[in-house]
PDB file of N, CA, C and O in Angstrom:
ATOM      1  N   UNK A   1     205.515 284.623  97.870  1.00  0.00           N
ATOM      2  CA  UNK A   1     205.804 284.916  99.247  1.00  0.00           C
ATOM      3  C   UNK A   1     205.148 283.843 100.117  1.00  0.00           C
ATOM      4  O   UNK A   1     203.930 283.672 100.065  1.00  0.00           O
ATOM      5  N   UNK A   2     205.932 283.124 100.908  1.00  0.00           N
ATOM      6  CA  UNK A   2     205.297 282.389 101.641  1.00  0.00           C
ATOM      7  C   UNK A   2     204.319 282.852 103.504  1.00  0.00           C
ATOM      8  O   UNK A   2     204.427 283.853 104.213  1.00  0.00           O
ATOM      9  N   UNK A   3     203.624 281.818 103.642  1.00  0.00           N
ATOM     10  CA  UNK A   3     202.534 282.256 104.678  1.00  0.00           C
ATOM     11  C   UNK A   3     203.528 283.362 105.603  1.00  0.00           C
ATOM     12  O   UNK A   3     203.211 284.552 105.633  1.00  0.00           O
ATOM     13  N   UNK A   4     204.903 282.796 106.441  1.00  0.00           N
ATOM     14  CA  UNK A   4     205.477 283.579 107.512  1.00  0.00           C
ATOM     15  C   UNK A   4     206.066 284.331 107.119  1.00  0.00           C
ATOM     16  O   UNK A   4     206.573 284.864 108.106  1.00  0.00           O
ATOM     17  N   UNK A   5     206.598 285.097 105.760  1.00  0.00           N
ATOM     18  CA  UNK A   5     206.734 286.070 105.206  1.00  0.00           C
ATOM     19  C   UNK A   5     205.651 287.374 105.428  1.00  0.00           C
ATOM     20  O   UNK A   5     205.656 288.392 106.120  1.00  0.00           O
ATOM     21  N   UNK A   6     204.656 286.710 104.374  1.00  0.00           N
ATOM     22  CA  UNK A   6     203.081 287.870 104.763  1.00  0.00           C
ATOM     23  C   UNK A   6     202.712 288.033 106.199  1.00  0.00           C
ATOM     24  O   UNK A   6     202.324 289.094 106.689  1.00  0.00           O
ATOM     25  N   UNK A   7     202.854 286.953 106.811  1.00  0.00           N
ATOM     26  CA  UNK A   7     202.572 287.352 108.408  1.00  0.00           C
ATOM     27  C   UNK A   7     203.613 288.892 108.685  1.00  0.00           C
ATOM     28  O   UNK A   7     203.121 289.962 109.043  1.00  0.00           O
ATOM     29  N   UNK A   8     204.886 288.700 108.458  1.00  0.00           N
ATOM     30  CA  UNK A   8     205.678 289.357 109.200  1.00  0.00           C
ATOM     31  C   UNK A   8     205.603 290.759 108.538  1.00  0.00           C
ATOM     32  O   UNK A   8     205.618 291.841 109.126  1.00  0.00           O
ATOM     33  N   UNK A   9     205.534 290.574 107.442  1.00  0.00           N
ATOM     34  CA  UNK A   9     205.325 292.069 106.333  1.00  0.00           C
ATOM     35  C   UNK A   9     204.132 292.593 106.600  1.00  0.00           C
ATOM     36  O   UNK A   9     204.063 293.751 106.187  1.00  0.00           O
ATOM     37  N   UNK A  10     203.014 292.157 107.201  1.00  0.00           N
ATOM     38  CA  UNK A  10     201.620 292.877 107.820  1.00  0.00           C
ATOM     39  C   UNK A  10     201.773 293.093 108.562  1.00  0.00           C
ATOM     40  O   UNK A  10     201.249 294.200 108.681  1.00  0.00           O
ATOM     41  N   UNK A  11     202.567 292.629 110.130  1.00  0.00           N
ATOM     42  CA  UNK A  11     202.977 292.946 111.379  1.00  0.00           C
ATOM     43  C   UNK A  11     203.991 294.643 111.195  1.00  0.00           C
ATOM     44  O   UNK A  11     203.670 295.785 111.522  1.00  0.00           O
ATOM     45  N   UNK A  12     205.251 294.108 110.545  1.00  0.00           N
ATOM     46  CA  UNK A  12     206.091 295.679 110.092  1.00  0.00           C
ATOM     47  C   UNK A  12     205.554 296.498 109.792  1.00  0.00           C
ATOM     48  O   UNK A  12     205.652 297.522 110.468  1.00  0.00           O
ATOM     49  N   UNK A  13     204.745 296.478 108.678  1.00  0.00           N
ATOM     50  CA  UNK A  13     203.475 297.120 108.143  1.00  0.00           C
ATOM     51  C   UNK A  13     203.098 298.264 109.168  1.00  0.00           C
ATOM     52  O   UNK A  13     203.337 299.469 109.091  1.00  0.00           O
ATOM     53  N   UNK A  14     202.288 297.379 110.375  1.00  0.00           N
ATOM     54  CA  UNK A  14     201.538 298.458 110.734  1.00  0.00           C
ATOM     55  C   UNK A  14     202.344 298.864 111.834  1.00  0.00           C
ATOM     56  O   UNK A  14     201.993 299.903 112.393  1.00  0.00           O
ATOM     57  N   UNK A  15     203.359 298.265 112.269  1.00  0.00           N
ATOM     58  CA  UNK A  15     204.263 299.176 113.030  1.00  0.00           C
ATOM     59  C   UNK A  15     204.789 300.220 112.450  1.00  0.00           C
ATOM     60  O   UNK A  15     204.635 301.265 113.082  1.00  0.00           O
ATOM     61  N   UNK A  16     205.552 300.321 111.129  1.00  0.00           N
ATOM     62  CA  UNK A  16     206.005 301.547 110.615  1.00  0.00           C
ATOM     63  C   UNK A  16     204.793 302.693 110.158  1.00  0.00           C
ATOM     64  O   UNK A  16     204.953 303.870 109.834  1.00  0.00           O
ATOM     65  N   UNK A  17     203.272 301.729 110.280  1.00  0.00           N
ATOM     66  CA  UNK A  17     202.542 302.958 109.497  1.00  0.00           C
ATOM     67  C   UNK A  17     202.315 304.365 110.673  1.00  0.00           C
ATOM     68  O   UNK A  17     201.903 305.453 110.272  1.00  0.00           O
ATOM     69  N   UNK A  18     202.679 304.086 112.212  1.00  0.00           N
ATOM     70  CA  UNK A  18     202.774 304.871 113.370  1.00  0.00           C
ATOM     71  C   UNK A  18     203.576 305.818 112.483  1.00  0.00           C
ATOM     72  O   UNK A  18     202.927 306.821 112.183  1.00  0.00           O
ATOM     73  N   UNK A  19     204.699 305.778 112.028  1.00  0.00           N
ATOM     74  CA  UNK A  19     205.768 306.740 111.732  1.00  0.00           C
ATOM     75  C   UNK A  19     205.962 307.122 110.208  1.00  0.00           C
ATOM     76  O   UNK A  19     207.062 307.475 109.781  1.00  0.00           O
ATOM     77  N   UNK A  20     204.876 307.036 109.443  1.00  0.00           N
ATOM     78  CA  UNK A  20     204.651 307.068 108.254  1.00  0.00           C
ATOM     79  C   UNK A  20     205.712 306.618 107.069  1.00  0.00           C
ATOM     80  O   UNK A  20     206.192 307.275 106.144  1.00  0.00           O
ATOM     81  N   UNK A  21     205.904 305.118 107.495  1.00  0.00           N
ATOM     82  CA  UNK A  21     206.965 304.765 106.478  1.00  0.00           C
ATOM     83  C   UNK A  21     206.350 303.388 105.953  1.00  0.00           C
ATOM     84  O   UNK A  21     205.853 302.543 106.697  1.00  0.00           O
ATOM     85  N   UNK A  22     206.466 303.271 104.389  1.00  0.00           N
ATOM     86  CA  UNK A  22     205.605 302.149 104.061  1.00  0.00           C
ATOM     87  C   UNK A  22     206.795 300.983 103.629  1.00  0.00           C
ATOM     88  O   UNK A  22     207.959 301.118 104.006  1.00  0.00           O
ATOM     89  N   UNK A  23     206.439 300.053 102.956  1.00  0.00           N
ATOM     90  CA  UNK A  23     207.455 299.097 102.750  1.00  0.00           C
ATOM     91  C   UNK A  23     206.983 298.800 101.479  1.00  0.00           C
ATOM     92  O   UNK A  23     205.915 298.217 101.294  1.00  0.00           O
ATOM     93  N   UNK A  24     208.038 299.331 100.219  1.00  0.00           N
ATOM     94  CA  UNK A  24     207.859 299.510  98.948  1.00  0.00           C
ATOM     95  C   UNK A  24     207.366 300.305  98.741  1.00  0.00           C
ATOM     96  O   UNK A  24     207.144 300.372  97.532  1.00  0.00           O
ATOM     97  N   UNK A  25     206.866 301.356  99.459  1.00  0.00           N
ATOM     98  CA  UNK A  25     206.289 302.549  98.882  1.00  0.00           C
ATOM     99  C   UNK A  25     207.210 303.363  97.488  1.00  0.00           C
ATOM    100  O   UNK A  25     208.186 302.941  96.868  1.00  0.00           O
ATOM    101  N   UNK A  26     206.667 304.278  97.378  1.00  0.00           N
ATOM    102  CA  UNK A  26     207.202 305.143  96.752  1.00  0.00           C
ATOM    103  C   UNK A  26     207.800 306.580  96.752  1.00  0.00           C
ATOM    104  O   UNK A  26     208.362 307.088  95.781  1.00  0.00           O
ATOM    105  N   UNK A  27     207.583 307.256  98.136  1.00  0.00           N
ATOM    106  CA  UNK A  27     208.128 307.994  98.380  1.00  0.00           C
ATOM    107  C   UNK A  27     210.047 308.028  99.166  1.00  0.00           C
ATOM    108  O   UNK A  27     210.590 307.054  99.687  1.00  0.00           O
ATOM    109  N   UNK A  28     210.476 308.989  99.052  1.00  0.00           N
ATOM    110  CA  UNK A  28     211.735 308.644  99.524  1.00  0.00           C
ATOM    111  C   UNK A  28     212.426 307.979 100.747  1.00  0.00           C
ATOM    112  O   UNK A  28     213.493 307.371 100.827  1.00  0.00           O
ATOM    113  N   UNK A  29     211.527 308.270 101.629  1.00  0.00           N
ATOM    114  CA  UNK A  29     212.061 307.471 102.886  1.00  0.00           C
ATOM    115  C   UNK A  29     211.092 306.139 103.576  1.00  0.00           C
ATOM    116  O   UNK A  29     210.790 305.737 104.700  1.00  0.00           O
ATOM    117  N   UNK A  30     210.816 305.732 102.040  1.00  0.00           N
ATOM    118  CA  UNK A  30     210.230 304.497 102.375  1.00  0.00           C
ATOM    119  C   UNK A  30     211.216 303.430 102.174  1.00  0.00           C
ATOM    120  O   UNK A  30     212.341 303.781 101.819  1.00  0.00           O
ATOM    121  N   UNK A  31     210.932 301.970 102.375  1.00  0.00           N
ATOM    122  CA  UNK A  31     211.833 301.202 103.053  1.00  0.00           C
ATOM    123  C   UNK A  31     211.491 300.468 101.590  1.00  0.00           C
ATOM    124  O   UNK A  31     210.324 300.375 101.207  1.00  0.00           O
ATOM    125  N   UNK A  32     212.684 299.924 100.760  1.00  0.00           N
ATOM    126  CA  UNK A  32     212.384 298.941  99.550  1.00  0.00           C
ATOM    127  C   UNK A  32     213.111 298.144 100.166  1.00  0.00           C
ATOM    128  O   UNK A  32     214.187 298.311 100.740  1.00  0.00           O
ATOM    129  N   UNK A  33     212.261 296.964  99.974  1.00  0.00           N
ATOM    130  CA  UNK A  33     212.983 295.699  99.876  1.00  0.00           C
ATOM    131  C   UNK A  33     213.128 294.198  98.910  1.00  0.00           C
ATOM    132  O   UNK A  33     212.273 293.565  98.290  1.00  0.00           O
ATOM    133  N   UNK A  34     214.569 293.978  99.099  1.00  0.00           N
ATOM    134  CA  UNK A  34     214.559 293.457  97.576  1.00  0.00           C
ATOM    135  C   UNK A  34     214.975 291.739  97.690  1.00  0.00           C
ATOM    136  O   UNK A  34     215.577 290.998  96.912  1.00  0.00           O
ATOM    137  N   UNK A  35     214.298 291.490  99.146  1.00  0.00           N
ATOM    138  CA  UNK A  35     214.501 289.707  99.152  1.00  0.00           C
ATOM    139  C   UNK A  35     214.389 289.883 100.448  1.00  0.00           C
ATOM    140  O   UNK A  35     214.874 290.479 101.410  1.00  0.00           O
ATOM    141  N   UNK A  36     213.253 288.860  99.993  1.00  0.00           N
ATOM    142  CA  UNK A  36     211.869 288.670 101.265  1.00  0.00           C
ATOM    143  C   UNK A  36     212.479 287.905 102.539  1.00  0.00           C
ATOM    144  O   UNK A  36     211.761 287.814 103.535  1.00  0.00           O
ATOM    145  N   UNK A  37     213.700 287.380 102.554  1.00  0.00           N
ATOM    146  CA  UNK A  37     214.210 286.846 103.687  1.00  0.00           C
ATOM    147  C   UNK A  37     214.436 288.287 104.536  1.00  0.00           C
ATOM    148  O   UNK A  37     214.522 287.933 105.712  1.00  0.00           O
ATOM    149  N   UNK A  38     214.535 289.374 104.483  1.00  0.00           N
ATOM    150  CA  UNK A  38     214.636 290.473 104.879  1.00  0.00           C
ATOM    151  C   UNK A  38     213.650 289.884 106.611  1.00  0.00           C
ATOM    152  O   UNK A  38     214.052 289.534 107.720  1.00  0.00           O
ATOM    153  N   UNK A  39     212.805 289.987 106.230  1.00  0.00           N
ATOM    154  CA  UNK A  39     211.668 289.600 107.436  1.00  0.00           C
ATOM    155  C   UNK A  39     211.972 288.445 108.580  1.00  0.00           C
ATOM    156  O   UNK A  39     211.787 288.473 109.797  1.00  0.00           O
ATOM    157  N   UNK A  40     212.578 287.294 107.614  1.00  0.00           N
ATOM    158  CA  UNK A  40     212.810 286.169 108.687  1.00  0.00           C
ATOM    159  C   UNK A  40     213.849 286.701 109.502  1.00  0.00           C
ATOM    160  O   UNK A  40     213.933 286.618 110.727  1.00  0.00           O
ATOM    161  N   UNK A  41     214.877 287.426 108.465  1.00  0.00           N
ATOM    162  CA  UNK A  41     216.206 287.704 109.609  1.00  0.00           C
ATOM    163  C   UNK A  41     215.733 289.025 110.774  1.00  0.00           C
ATOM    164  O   UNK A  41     216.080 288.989 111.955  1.00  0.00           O
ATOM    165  N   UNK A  42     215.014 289.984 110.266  1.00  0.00           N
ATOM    166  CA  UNK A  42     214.715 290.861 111.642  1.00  0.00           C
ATOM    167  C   UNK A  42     213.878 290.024 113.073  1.00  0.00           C
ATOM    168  O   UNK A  42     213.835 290.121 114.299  1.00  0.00           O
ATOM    169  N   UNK A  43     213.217 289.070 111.814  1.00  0.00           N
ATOM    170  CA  UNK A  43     212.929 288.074 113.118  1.00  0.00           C
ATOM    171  C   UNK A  43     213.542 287.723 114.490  1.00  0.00           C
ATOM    172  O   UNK A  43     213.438 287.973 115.691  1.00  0.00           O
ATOM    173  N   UNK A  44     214.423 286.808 113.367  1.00  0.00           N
ATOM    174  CA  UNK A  44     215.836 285.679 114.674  1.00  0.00           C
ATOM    175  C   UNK A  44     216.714 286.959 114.662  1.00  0.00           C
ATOM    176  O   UNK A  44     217.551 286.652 115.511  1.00  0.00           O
ATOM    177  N   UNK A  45     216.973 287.928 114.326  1.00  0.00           N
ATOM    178  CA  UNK A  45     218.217 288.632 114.862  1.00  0.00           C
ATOM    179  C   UNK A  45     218.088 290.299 114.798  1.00  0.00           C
ATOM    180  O   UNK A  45     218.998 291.062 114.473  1.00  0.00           O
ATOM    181  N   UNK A  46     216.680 290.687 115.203  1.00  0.00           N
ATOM    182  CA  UNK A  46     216.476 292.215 115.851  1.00  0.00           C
ATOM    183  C   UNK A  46     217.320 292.312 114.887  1.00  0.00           C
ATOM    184  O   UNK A  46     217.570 291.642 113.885  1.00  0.00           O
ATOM    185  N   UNK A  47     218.081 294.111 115.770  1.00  0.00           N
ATOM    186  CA  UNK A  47     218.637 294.904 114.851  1.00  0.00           C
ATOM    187  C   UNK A  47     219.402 294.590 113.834  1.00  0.00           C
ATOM    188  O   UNK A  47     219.540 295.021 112.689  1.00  0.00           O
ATOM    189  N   UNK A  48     220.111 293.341 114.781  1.00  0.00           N
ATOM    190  CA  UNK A  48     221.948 292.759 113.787  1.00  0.00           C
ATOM    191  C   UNK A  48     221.278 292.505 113.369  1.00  0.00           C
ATOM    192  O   UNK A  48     220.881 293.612 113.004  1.00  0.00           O
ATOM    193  N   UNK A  49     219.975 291.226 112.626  1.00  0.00           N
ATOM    194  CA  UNK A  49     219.427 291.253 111.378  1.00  0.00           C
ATOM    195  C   UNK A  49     218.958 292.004 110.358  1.00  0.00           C
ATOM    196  O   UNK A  49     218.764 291.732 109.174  1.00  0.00           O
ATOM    197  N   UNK A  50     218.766 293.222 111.137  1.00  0.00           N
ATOM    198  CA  UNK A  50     217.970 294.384 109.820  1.00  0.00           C
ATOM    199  C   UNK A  50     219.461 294.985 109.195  1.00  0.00           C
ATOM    200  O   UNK A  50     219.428 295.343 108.018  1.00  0.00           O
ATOM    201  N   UNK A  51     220.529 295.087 109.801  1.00  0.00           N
ATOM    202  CA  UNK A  51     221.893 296.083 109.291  1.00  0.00           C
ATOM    203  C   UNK A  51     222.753 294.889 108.624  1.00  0.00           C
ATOM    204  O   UNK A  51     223.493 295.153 107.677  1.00  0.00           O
ATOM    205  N   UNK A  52     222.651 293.581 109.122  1.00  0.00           N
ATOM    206  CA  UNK A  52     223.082 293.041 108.455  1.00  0.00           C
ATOM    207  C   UNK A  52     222.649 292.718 107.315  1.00  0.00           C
ATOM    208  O   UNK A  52     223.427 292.599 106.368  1.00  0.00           O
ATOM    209  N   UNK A  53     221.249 292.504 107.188  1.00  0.00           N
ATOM    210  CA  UNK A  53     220.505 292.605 105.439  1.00  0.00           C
ATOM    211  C   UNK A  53     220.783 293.724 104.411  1.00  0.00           C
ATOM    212  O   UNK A  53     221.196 293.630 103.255  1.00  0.00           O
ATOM    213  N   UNK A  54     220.304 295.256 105.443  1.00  0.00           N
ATOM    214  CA  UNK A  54     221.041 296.410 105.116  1.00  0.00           C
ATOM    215  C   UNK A  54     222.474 296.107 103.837  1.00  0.00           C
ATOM    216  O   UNK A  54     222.493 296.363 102.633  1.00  0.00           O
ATOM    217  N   UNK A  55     223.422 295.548 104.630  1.00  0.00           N
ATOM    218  CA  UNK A  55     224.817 295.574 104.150  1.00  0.00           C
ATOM    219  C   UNK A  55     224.434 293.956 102.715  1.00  0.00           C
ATOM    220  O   UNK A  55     224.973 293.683 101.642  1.00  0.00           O
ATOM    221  N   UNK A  56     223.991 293.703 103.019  1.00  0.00           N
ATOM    222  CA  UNK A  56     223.522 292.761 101.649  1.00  0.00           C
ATOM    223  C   UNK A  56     223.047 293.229 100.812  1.00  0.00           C
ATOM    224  O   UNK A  56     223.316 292.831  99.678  1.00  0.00           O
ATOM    225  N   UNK A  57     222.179 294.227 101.010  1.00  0.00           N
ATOM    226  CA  UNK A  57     221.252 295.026 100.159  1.00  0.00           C
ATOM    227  C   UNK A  57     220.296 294.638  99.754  1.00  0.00           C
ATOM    228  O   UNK A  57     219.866 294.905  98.632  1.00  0.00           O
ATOM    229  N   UNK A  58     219.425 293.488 101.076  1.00  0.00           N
ATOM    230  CA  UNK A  58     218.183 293.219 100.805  1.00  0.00           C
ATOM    231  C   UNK A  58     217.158 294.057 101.094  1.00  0.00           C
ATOM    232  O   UNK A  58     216.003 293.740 100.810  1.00  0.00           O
TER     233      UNK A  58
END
C-alpha cells in the first residue's frame, strides 16, 4: 500500500468509526475492500467515485 493510500484509509477509518463501520472488518455491515484504488477514486470523485468502484467491485 502506498504512503496516499494509508493516509486516506486512516482518514475513512476514523470517519466511519462515528457510525460503527470498519473497513475489512468482519462483521456484516462492514465495508471490504478489494483494490486499494478504492480510496484515490472517493478522493477525485466523492460519491460518483465510491458507486462507481461499488459497480467494479472494488
Amino acid at each position: 500500500m502506498n504512503m496516499l493510500n494509508k493516509i486516506l484509509l486512516d482518514k475513512y477509518s476514523e470517519i466511519l468509526e462515528g457510525v460503527d463501520i470498519e473497513i475489512n472488518g468482519s462483521r456484516p455491515w462492514d465495508l471490504q475492500v478489494y483494490n486499494q484504488d478504492l480510496y484515490k477514486s472517493i478522493l477525485f470523485n466523492g460519491s460518483l467515485g465510491f458507486g462507481e468502484s461499488y459497480m467494479k467491485g472494488w
